[in-house]
C-alpha positions as CSV (number, residue, x, y, z in Angstrom):
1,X,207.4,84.6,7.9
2,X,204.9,87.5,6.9
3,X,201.3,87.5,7.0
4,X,201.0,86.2,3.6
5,X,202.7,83.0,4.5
6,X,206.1,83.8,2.7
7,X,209.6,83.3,4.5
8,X,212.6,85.4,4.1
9,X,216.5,84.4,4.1
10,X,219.7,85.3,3.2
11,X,223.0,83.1,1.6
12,X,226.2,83.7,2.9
13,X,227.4,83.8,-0.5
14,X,226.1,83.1,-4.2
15,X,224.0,85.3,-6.7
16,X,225.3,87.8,-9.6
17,X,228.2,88.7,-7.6
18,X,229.1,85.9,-5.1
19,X,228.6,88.4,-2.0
20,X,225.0,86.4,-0.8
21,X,221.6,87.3,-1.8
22,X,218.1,87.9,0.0
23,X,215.7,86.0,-0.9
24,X,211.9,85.0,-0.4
25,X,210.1,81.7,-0.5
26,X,206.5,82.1,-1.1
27,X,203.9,80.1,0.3
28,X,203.5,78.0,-2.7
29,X,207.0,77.2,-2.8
30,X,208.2,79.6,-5.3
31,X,211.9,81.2,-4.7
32,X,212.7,84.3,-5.8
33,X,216.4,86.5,-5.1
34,X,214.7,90.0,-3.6
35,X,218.7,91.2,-3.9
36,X,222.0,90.7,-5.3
37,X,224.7,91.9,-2.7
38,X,227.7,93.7,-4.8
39,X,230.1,94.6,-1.9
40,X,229.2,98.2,-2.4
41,X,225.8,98.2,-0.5
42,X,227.2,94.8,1.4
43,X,228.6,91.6,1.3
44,X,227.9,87.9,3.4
45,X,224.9,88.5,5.0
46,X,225.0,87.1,8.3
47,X,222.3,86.7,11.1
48,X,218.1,86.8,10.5
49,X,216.1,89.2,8.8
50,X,213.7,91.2,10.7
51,X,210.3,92.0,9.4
52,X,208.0,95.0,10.4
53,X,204.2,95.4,9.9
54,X,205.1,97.4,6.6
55,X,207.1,94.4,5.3
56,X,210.8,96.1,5.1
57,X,213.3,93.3,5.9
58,X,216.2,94.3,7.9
59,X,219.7,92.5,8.2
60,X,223.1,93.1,8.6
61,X,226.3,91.9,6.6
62,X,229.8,90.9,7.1
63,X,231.7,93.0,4.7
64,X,231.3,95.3,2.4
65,X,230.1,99.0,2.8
66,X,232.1,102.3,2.6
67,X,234.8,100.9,4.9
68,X,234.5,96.9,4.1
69,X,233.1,96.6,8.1
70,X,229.7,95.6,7.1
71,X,226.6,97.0,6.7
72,X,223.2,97.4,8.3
73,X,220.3,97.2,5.7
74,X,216.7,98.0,4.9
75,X,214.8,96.0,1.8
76,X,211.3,98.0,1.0
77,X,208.7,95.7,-0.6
C-alpha cells in the first residue's frame, strides 16, 4: 500500500495478452491495469511488488524476457 492508500498486485495471467498484468486498486475502490505483460518485457508475474518512497513498483516474472527465464522489473509512476 502507498501513502495515498492505493494497493498494488499482479495476475498470474489475464490482460491484452494472457501473460498477467499489474495493477492498482485505489483507495476508493477503483481498479486500474498499470501494465499488460506481452512476453517480451515478461510474462506470469509471480511473488509481491515492492514499493520505494518514489513509488516505482518492482516485481519479477516467471517467463518471458530475452531468454524466456523471467524477468526482473521496474514500473515508474
Amino acid at each position: 500500500m502507498d501513502a495515498g492508500g492505493n494497493l498494488y498486485g499482479t495476475t498470474f495471467s489475464g490482460g491484452s495478452f494472457n501473460n498477467g498484468v499489474v495493477y492498482e486498486v485505489s483507495a476508493n475502490g477503483t481498479e486500474t491495469v498499470l501494465h499488460n505483460f506481452s512476453g517480451s518485457d515478461g510474462a506470469y508475474p509471480v511473488g509481491g511488488l515492492v514499493i520505494d518512497r518514489a513509488g516505482n513498483l518492482y516485481g519479477t516474472t516467471a517467463y518471458g524476457g530475452t531468454s524466456n527465464d523471467g524477468v526482473v522489473f521496474k514500473l515508474t509512476p
